[in-house]
N, C-alpha and C positions, 0 to 999 in steps of 0.2 A: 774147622774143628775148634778152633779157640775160638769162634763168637758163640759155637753151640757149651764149650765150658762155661763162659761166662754169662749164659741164658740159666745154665745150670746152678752157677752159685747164686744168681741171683735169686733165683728161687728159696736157695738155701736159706738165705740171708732173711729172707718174708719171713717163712717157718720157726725160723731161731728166735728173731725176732718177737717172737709171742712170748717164748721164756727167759732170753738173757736181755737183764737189763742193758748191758753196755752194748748189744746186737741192736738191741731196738732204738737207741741212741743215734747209731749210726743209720740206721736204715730210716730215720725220720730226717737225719739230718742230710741225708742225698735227696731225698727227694724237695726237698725245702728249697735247696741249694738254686734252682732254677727261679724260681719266687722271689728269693732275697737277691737274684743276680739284676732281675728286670729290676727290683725297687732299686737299687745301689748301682749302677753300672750309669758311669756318666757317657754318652751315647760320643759326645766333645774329646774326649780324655785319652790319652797312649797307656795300654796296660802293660807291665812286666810281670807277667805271669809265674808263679812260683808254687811249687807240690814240693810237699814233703808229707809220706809216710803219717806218720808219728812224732813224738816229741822230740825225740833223739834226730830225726831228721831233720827238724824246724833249726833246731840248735847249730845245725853244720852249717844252714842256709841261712843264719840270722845275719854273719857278718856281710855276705854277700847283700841282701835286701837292705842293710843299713846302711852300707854304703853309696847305692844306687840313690836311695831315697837322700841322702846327704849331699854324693855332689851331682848328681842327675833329676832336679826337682820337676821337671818337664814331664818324668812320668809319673803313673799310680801306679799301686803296689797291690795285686790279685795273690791271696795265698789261701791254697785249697788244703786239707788234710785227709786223709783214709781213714783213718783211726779217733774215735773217742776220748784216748789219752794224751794226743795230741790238739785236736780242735777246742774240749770241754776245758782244756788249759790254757789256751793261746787266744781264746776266741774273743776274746777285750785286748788283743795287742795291739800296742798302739804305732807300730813299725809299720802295719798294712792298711790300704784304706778297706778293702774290701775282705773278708774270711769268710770262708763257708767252708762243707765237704767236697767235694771230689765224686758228680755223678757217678755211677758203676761205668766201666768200660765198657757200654753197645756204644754202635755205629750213630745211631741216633741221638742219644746224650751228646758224644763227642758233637756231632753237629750242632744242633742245638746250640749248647755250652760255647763252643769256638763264634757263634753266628752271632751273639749275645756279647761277648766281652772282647772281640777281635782284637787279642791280645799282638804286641809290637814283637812278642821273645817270649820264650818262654824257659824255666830254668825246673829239670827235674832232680829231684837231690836222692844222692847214694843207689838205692835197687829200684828207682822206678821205673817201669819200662811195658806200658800200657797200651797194645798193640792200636784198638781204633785211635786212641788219642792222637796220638806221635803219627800213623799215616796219614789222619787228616792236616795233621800241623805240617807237616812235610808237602802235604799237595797245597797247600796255600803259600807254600814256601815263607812258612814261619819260622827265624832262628830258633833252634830249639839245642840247649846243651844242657848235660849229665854232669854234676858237679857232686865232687867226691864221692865219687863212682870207686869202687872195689872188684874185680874181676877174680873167679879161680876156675880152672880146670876142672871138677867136675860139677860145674854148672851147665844147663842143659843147651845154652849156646853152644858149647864147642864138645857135645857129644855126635855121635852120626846120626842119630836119630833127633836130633833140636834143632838142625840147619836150617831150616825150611823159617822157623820160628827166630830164629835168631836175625833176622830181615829185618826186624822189627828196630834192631841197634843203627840199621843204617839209616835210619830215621832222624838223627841225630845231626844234627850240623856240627857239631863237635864234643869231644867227651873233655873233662879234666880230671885226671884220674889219682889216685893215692900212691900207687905204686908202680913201676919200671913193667915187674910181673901180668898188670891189668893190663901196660900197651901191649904187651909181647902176645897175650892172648888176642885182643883186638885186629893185629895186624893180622893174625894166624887165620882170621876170616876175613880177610878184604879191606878191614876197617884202617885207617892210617889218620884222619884227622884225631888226632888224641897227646893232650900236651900230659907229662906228670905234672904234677900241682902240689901234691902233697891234701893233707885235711884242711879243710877250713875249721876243726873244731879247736886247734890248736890256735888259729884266730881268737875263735868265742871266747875258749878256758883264759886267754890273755887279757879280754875284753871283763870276764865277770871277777875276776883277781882286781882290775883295777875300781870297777863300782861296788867290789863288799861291802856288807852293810859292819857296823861297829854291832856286835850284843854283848850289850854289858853282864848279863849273866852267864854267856859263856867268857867273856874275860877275867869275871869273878872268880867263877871256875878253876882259871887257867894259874891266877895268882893266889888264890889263897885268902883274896881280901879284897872288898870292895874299890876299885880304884875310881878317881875323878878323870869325869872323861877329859882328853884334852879341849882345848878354844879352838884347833881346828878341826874337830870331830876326828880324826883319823885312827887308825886299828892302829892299839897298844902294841907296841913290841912285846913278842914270847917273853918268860923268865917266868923261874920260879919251878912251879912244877913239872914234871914231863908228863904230856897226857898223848893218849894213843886215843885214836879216832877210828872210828867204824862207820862208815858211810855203806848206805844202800844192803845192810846186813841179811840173810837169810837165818833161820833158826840150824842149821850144820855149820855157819861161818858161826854163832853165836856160842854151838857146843865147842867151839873148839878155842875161841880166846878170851872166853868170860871164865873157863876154870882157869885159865896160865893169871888171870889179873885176881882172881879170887885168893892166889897166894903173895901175892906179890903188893905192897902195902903201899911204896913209894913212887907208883903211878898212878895218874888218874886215868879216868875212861870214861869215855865220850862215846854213845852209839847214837847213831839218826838209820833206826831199820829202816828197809825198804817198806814193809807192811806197815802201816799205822793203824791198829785196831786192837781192843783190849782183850783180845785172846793172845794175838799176839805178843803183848807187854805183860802181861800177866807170864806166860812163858818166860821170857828172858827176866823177870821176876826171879822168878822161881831158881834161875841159875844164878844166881849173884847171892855172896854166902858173905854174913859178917862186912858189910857195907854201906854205910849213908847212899841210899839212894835219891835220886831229888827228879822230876819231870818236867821240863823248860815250859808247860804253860801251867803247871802249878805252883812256881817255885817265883824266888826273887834275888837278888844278888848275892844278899845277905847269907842265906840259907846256900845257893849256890858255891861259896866260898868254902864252908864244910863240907860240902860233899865228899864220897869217894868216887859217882856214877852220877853222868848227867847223860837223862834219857833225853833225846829231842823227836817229842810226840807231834810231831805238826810238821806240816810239809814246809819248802822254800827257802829252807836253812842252809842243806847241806854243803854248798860251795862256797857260802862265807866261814862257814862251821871248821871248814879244815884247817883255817887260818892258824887257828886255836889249837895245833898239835903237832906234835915230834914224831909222833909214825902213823904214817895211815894205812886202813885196809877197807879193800875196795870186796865186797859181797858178792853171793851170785854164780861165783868157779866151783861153788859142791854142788852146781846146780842148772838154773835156767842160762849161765854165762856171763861172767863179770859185769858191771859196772861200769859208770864210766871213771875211767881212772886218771885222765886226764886233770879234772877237777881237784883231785889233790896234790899232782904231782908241782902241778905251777907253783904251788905255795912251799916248794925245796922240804922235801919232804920223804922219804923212803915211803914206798907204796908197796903192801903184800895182798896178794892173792890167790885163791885157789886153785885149782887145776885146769877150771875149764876155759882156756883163753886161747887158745891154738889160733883160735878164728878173728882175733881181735888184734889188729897189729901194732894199735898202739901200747898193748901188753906187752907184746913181742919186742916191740922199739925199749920200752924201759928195760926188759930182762938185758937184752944185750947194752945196754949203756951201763948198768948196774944201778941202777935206781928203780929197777922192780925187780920181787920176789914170788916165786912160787912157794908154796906148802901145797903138801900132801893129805897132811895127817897131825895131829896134839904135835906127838915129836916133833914134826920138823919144825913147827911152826915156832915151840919152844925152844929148839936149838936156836933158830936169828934171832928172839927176843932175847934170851941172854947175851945172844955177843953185842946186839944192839944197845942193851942197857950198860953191859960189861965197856964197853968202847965207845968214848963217846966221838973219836975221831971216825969209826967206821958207821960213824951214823950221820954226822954231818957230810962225810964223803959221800955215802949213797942219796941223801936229801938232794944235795949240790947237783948230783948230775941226775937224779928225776925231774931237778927245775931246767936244767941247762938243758935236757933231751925237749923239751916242751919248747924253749925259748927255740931250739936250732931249726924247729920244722912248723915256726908260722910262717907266715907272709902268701899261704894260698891264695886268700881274698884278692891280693894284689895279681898275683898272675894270672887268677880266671878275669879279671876286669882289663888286662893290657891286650887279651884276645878276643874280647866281645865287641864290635862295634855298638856304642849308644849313644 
């Protein structure tokens, strides 16, 4: 049954292919994928094979792969993607030697593909779980481990009717998983090699904190006034203004804090939407009343210093950008599902968001430490900004323990590597 689904999407996938561009991205770049494996695939070479999803997947895997490649130089480093948003991002990265896609799951790609890069290990990040791949890795008796893997109850693993399917996990030589909750399910089906670990993204967010970039126009921003950079290039100490930051915004996250800053004179505001396109920016235009507005690739320091709105129209910013603010909110909860929230919190920072985060436990990790917020609604949302601005102790408080909840649950990276033989 699942190789005739995956006869079935592939199919899909050809068809779509004619009319989405980001379909046909992908459906050229699987089939490419075996082409560029023969030209790049050093036949000499030990591979550590690594899939991630998407971007957000690559990101939980980076520490793991940088590490390997650091103190285990004896291997190379194979990193496949599923997704367009992920490969057409990462595909110049220079942590891997080799990137491609990720053939469709038949029987025959897997073969193929495994025959070609006879990878040492192979390391699958968070939901992936690709029935031919994993049985053929397993009958070659290839280590193969799920690294920041998340587990819940009504996943179709641990329904009566998924059993059959959920085979597929024991595939695995080992999992590392996020939470106590993912063993307790695992064990529930036979599974017992499974260490907690906690996220490796909590690794990264510590990793991209330490290499931010300096932008003098958002520092401009931040002060009020052109500063001279320091002699050792390093990001200026806050002061001065308080600015509120908007990372990964949707236009419902936008109706609801761009009227509370419209009244409010004595902050500034800082958004980086998730959409970059001038439909978009033209909308959240349109919501900003009686305001210097300035846009970070038309703008200069100078001009950045009077603003009262600094838009950041261009991707690659957002995780240095949060450096640059007193609260942040993380987009996405009135909607497709938060952000990552991570990103802001390392930089001790109160983190607010929407509703829709149930599913995202690093959401759930800030609520209960008190360094993240839920909003509802205008009201609620206005209720914390005034006690936030009203209080400036209950706003260093909640900053403090969003950064300290980030610092308590890294060191993943370290634990999946003291269990992998390399």
């Amino acid at each position: 049954m699942y190789n005739v689904v995956i006869y079935l999407v592939l199919w899909g996938i050809a068809i779509a292919s004619l009319f989405d561009h980001k379909v046909r991205k992908m459906w050229r770049g699987e089939r490419e994928a075996f082409r560029l494996l023969k030209q790049k695939v050093d036949p000499t070479a030990q591979y550590v094979w690594f899939h991630a999803a998407s971007l957000g997947e690559f990101e939980q895997g980076r520490p793991l792969m940088e590490r390997i490649r650091r103190d285990f130089p004896q291997y190379k480093i194979l990193l496949t993607f599923y997704s367009p948003s992920g490969y057409e991002v990462r595909k110049n990265y220079e942590g891997a030697d080799i990137i491609c896609y990720m053939p469709v799951d038949t029987r025959l790609n897997a073969i193929r593909f495994l025959r070609l890069v006879r990878p040492v290990m192979a390391f699958f990040i968070k939901y992936e779980f690709w029935s031919n791949f994993l049985h053929i890795l397993k009958h070659r008796n290839i280590p193969t481990y799920s690294v920041s893997s998340i587990f819940r109850e009504d996943q179709v693993f641990f329904k009566w009717y998924g059993r059959s399917y959920a085979g597929v996990l024991k595939c695995f030589t080992r999992f590392f998983v996020q939470n106590e909750e993912s063993k307790r399910l695992l064990e529930s089906i036979g599974i017992t090699a499974v260490d907690v670990v906690g996220d490796t993204r909590f690794d990264r967010v510590l990793q991209i904190k330490e290499a931010a970039k300096q932008l003098p126009i958002c520092d401009a921003f931040r002060k009020g006034q052109v500063a001279e950079a320091s002699a050792a290039g390093e990001i200026p100490a806050k002061d001065d203004y308080k600015v509120f930051v908007a990372g990964s915004s949707w236009p419902p996250d936008e109706e609801i804090f761009i009227p509370f800053f419209n009244e409010h004179k004595d902050w500034r505001l800082l958004i980086a939407p998730h959409v970059i396109g001038e439909d978009h920016l033209r909308q959240i235009l349109s919501l900003i009343k009686d305001k210097k507005v300035v846009r970070y690739t038309q703008t200069t320091p100078e001009e950045a210093a009077q603003a009262d709105v600094l838009i950041i129209d261009c991707f690659g910013l957002l995780s240095s950008m949060y450096h640059y603010g007193d609260v942040a909110y993380v987009g996405g909860g009135f909607g497709v599902g938060i952000h990552n929230t991570l990103e802001a919190a390392v930089w001790n920072m109160p983190v607010i968001f929407g509703p829709n985060n149930k599913k995202f436990q690093e959401a759930q990790g800030l609520l209960k430490s008190g360094g993240g917020f839920e909003i509802q609604n205008y009201e609620s949302f206005e209720g914390l900004m005034n006690s936030m601005m009203n209080d400036e102790a209950f706003l260093k408080q909640a900053g403090d323990k969003a950064g300290a909840f980030v610092a308590s649950l890294s060191g993943a990276t370290d634990k999946v590597l003291s269990k992998v033989e390399l």
